[in-house]
DSSP file (Angstrom, degrees, kcal/mol; ACC not computed):
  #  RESIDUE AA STRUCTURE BP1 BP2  ACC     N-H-->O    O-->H-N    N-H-->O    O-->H-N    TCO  KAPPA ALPHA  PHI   PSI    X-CA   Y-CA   Z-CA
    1    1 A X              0   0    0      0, 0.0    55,-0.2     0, 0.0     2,-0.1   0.000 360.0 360.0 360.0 121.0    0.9   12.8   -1.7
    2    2 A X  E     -A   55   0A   0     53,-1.7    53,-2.6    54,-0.1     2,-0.5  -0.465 360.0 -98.9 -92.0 177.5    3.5   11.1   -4.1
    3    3 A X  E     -A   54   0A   0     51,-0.2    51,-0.2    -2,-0.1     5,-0.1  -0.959  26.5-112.0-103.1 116.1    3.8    7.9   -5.6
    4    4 A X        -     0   0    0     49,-0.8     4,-0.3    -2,-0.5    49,-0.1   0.249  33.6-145.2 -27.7 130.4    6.0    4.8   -4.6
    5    5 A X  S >  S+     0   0    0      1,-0.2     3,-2.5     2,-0.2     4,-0.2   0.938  98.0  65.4 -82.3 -30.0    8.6    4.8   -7.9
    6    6 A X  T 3  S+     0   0    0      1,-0.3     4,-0.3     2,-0.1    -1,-0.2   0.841  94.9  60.2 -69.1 -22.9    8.7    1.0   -7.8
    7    7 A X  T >> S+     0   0    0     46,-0.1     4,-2.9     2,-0.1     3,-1.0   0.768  76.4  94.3 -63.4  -8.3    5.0    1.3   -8.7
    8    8 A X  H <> S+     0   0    0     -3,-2.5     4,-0.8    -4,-0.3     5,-0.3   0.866  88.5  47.9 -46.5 -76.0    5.7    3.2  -12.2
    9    9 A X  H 34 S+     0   0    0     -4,-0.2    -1,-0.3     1,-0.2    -2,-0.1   0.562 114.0  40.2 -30.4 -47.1    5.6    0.0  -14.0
   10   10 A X  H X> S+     0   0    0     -3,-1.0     3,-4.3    -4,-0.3     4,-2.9   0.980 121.5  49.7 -53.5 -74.8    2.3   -1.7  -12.5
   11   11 A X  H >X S+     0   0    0     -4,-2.9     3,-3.4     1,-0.3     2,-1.2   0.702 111.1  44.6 -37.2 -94.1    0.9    1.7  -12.8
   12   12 A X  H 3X S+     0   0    0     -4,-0.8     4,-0.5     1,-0.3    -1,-0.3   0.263 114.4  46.5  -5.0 -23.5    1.9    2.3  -16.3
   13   13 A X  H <> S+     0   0    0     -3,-4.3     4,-4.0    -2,-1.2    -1,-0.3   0.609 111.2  58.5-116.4 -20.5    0.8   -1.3  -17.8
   14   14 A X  H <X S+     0   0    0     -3,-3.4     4,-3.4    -4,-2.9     5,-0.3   0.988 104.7  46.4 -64.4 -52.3   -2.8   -0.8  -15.8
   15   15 A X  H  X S+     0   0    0     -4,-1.0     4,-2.2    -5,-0.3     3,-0.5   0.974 114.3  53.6 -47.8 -62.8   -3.7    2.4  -17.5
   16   16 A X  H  X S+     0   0    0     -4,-0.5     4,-1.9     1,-0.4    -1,-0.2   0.736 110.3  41.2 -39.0 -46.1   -2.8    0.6  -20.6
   17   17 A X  H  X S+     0   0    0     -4,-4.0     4,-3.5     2,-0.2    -1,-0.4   0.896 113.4  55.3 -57.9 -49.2   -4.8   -2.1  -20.1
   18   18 A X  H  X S+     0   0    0     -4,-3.4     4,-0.9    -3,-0.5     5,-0.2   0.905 107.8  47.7 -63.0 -41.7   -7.3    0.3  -18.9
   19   19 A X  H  X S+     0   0    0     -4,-2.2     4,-0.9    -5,-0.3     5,-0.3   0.922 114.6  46.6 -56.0 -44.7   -7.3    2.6  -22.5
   20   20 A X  H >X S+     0   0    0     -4,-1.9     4,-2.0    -5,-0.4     3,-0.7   0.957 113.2  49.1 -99.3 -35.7   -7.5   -0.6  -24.8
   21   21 A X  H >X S+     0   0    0     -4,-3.5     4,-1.8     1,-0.2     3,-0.5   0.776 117.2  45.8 -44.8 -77.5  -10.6   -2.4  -22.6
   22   22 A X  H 3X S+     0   0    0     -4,-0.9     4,-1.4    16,-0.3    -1,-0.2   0.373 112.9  40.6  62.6-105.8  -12.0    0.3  -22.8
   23   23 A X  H << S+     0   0    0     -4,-0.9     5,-0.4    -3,-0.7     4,-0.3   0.738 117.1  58.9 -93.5 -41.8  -11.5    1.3  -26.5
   24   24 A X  H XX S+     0   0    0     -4,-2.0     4,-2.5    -3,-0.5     3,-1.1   0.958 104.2  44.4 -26.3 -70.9  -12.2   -2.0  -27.0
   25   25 A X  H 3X S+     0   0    0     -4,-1.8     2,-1.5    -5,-0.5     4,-1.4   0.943 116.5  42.7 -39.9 -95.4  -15.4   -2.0  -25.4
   26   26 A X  H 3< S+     0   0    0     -4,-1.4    -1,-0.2     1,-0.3    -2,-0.2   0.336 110.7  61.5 -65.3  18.6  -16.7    1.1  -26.9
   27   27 A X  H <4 S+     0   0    0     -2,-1.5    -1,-0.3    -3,-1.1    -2,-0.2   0.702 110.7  39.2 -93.9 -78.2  -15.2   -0.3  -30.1
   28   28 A X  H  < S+     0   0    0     -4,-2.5     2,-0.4    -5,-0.4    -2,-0.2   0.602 117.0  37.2 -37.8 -30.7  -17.5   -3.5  -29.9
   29   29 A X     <  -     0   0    0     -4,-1.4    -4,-0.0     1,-0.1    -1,-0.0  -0.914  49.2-158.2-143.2 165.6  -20.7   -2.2  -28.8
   30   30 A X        +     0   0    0     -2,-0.4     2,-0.7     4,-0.0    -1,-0.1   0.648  59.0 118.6-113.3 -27.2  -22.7    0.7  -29.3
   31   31 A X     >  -     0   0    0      1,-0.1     4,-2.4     3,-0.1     5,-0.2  -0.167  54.4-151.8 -57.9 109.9  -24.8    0.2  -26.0
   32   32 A X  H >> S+     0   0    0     -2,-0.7     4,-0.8     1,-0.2     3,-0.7   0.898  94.2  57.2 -40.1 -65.1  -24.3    3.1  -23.6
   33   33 A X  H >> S+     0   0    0      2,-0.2     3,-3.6     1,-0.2     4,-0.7   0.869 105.3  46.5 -23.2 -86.5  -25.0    0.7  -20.5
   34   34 A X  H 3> S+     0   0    0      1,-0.4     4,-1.4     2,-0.2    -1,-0.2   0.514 116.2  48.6 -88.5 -19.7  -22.1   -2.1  -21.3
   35   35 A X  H << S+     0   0    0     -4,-2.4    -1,-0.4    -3,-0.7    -2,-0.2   0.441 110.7  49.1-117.9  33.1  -19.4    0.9  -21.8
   36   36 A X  H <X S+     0   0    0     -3,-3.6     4,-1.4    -4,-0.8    -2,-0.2   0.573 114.4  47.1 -79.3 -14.3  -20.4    2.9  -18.6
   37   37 A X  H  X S+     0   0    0     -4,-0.7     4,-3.6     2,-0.2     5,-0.2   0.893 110.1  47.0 -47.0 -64.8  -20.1   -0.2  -16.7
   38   38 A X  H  X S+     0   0    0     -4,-1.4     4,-1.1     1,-0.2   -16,-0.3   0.586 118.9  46.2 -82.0   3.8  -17.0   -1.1  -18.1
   39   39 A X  H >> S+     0   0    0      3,-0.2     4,-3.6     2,-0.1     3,-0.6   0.996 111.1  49.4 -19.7 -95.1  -15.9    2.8  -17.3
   40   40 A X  H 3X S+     0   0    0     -4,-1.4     4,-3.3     1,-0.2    -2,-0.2   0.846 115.4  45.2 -53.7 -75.1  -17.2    2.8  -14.2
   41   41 A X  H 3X S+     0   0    0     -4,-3.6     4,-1.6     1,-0.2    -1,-0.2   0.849 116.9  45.5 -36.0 -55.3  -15.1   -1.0  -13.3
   42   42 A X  H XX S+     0   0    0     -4,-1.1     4,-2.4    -3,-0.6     3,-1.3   0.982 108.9  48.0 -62.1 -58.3  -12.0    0.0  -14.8
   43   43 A X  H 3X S+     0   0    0     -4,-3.6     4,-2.9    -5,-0.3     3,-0.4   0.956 108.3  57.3 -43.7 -54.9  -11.5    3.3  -13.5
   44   44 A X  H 3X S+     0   0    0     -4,-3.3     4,-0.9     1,-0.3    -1,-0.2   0.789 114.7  41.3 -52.5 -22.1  -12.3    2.1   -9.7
   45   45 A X  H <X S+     0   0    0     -4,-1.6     4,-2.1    -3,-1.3    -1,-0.3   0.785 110.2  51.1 -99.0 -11.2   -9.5   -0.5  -10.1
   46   46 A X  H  X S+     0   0    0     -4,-2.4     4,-1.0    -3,-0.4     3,-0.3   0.960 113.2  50.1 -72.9 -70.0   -7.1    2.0  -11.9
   47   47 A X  H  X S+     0   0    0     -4,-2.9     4,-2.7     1,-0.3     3,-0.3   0.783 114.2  49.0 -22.4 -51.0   -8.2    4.3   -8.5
   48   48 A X  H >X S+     0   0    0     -4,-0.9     3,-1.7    -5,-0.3     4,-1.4   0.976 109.7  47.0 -42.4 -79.6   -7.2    1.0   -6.6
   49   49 A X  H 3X S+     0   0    0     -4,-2.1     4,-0.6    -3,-0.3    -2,-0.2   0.452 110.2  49.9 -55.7 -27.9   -4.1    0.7   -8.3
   50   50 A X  H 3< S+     0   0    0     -4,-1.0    -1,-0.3    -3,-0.3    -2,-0.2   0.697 114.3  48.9 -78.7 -52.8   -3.0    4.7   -7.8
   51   51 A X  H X< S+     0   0    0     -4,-2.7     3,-1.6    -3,-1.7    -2,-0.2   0.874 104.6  56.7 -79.7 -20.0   -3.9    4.3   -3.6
   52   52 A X  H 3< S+     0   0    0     -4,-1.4     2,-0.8     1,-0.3    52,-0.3   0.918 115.2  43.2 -75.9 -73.6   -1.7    0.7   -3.0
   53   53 A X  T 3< S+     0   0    0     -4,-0.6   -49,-0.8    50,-0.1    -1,-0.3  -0.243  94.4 113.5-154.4  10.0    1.0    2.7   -4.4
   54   54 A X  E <   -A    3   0A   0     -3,-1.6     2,-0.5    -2,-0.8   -51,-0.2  -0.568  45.2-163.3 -74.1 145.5    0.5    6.0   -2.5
   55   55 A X  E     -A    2   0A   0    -53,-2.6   -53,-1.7    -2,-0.3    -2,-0.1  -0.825  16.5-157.3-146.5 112.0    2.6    7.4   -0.1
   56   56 A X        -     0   0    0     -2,-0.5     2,-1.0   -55,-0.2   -54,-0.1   0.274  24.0 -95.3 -74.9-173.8    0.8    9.9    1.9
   57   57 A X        -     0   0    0    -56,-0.1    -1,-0.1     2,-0.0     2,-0.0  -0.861  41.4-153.7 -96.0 105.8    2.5   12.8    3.9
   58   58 A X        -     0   0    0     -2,-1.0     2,-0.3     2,-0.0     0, 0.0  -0.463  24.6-175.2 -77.9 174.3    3.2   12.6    7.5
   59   59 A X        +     0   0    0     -2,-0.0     2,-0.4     2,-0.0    -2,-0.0  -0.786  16.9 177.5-108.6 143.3    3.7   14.4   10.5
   60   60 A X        -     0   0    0     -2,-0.3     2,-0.4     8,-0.0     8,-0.0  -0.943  19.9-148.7-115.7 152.0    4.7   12.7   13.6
   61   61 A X        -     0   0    0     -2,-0.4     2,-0.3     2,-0.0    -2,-0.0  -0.931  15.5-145.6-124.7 122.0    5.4   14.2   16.8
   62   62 A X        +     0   0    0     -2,-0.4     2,-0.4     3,-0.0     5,-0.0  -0.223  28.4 171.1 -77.6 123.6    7.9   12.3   18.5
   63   63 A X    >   -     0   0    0     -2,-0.3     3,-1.7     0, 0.0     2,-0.1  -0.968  35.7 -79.3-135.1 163.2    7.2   12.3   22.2
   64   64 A X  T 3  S+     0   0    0     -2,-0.4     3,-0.1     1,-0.3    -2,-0.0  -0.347 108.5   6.0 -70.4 135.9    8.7   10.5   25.3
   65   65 A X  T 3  S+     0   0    0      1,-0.3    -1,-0.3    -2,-0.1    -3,-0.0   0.152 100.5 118.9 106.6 -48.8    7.7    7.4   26.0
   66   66 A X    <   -     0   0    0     -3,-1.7     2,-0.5     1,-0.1    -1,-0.3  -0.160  50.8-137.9-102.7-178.3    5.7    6.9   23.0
   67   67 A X        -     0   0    0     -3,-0.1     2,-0.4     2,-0.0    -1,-0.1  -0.912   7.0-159.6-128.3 159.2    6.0    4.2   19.7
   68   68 A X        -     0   0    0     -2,-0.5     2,-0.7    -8,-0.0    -8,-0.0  -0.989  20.9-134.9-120.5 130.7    5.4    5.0   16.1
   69   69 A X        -     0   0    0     -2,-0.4    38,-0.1     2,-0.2    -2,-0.0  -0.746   8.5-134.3 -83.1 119.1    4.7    2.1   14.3
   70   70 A X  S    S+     0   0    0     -2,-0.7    37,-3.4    36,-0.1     2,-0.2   0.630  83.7  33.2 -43.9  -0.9    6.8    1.8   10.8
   71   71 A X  S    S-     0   0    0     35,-0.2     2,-0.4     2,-0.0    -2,-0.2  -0.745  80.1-110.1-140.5 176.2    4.0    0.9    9.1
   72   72 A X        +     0   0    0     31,-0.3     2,-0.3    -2,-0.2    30,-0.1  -0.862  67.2  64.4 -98.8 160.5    0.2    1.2    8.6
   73   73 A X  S    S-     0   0    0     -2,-0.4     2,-0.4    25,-0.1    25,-0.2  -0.985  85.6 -56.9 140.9-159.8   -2.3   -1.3    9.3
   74   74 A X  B     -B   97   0B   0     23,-2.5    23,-2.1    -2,-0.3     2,-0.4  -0.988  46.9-121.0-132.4 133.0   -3.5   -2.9   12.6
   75   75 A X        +     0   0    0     -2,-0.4    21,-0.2    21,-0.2     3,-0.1  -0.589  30.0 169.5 -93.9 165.7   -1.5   -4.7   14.8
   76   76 A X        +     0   0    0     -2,-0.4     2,-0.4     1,-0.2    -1,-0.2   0.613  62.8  39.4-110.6 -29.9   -2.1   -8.4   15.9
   77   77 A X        +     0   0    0     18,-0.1    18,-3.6     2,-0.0     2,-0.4  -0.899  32.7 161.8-143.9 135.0    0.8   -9.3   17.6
   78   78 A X  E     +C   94   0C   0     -2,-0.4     2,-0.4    16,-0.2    16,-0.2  -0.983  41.1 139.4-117.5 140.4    3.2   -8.2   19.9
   79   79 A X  E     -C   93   0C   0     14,-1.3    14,-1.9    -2,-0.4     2,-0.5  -0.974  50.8 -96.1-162.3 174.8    5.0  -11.3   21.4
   80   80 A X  E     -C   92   0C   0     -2,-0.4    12,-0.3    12,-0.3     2,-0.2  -0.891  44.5-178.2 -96.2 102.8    8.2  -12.7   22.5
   81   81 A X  E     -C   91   0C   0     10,-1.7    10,-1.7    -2,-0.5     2,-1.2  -0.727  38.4-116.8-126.1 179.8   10.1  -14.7   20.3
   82   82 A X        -     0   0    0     -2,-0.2     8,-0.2     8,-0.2     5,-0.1  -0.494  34.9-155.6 -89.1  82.3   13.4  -17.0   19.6
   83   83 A X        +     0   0    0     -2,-1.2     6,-1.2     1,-0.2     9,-0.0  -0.253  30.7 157.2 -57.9 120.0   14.9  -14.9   16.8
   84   84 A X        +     0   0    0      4,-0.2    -1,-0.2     2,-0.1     4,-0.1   0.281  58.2  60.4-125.2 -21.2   17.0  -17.7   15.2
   85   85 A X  S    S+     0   0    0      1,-0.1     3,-0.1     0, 0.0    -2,-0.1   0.990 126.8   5.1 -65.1 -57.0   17.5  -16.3   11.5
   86   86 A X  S    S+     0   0    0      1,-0.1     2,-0.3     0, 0.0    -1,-0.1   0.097 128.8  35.3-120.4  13.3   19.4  -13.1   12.4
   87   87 A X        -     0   0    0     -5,-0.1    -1,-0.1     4,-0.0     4,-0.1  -0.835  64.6-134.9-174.5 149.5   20.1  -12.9   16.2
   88   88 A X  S    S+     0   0    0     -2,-0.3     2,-0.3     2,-0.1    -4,-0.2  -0.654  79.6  54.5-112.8  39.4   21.0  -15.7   18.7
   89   89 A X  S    S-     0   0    0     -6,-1.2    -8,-0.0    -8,-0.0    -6,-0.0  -0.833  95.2 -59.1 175.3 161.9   18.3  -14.4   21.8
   90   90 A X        -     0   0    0     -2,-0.3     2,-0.3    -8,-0.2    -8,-0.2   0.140  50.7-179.4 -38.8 130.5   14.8  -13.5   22.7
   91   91 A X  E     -C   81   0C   0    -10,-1.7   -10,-1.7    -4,-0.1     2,-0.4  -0.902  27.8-121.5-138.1 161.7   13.3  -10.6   20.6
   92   92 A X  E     -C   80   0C   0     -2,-0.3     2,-0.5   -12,-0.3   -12,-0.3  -0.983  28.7-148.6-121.8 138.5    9.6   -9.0   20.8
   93   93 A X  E     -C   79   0C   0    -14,-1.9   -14,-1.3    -2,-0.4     2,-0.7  -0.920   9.3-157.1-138.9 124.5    8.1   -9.3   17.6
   94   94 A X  E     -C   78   0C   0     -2,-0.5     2,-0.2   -16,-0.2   -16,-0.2  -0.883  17.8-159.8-112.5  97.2    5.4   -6.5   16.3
   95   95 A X        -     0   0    0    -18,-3.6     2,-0.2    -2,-0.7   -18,-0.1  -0.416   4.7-165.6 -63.8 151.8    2.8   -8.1   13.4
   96   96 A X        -     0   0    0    -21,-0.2   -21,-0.2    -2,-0.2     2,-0.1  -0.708  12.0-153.2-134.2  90.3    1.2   -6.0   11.3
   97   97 A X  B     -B   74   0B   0    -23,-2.1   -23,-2.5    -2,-0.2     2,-0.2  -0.539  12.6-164.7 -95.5 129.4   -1.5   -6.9    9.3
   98   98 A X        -     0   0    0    -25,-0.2   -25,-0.1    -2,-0.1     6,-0.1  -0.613   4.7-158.7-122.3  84.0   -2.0   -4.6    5.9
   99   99 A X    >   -     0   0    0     -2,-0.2     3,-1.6     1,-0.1     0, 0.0  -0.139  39.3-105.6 -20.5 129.2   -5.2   -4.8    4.1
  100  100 A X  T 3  S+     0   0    0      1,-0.3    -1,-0.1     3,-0.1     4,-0.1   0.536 120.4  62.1 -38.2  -7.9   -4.7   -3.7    0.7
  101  101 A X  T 3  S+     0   0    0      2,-0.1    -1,-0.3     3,-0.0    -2,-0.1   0.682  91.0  90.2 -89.6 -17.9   -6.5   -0.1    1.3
  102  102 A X  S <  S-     0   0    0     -3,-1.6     2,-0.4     1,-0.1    -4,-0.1  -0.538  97.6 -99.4 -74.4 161.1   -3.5    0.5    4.0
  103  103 A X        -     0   0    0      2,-0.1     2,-1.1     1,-0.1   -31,-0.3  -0.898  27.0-151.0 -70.1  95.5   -0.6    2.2    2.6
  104  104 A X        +     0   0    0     -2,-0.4     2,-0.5   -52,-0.3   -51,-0.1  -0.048  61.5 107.2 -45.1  15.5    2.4   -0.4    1.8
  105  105 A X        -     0   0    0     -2,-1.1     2,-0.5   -51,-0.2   -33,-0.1  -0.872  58.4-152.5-110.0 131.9    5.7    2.0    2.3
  106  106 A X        -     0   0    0     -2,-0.5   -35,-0.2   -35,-0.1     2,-0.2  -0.769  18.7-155.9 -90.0 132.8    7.5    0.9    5.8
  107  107 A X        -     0   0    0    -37,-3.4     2,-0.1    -2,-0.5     0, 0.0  -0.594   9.7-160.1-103.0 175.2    9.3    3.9    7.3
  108  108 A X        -     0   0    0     -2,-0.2    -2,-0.0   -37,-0.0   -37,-0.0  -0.738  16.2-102.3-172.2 144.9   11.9    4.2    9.3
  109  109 A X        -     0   0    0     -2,-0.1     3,-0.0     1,-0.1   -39,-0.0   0.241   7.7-149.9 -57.9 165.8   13.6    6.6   11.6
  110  110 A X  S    S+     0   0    0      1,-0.1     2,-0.3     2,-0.0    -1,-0.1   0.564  86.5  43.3 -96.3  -5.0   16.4    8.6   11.3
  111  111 A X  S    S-     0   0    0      0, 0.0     2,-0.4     0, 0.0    -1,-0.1  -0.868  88.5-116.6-131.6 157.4   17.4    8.7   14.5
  112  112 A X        -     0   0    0     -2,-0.3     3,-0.1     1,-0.1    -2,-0.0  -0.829  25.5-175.9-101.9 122.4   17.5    5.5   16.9
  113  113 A X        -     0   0    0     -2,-0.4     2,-0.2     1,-0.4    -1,-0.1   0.624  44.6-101.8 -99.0   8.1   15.2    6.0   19.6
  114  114 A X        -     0   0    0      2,-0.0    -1,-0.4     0, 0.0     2,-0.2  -0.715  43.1 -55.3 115.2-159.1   16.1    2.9   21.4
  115  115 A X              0   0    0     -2,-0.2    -3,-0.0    -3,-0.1     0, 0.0  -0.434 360.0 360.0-100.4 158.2   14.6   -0.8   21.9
  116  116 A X              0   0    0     -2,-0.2    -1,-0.1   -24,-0.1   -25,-0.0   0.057 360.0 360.0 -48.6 360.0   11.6   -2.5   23.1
């Protein structure tokens, strides 16, 4: 598993943030409690921050017949619509809904395997 490069930056200013709460914290208090909480909090969103920005390894195996969706997530609609933006005719239109635990990188093939 890598990481998406357009996250470097996000990544890179969350750790920061994480090292100075943090050092902060454990600057400020001497209670054991209030900086294993604030540990515990930061690290699970730095963990957060590390999976939105994962991009896992696939394998697909491309069979006939079948559809790989570009994306992860669940879909919600497949429908018919009047594509007006970019095309002049009728298009079938695949939503995707992506939680923020799915993985945000859209693939796409290298070879065309045809249309809907």
């Amino acid at each position: 598993m890598t990481l998406h490069r357009e996250g470097t930056p996000t990544i890179l200013l969350v750790s920061a943030v994480v090292v100075l709460i943090n050092a902060g914290v454990c600057y400020a208090t001497a209670n054991s409690l209030v900086m294993g909480l604030t540990l515990l909090i930061t690290i699970s969103f730095w963990i957060f921050i590390l999976s939105f920005f994962r991009i896992p390894s696939r394998v697909h195996t491309i069979q006939e017949g079948a559809v790989v969706a570009p994306a992860d997530g669940e879909v919600v609609v497949i429908e018919e619509v009047q594509a007006d933006e970019y095309f002049s005719d009728r298009r079938i239109q695949v939503s995707i809904f992506m939680s923020p635990l799915n993985v945000h990188v859209n693939r796409k093939s290298s070879k065309r395997r045809g249309t809907l």
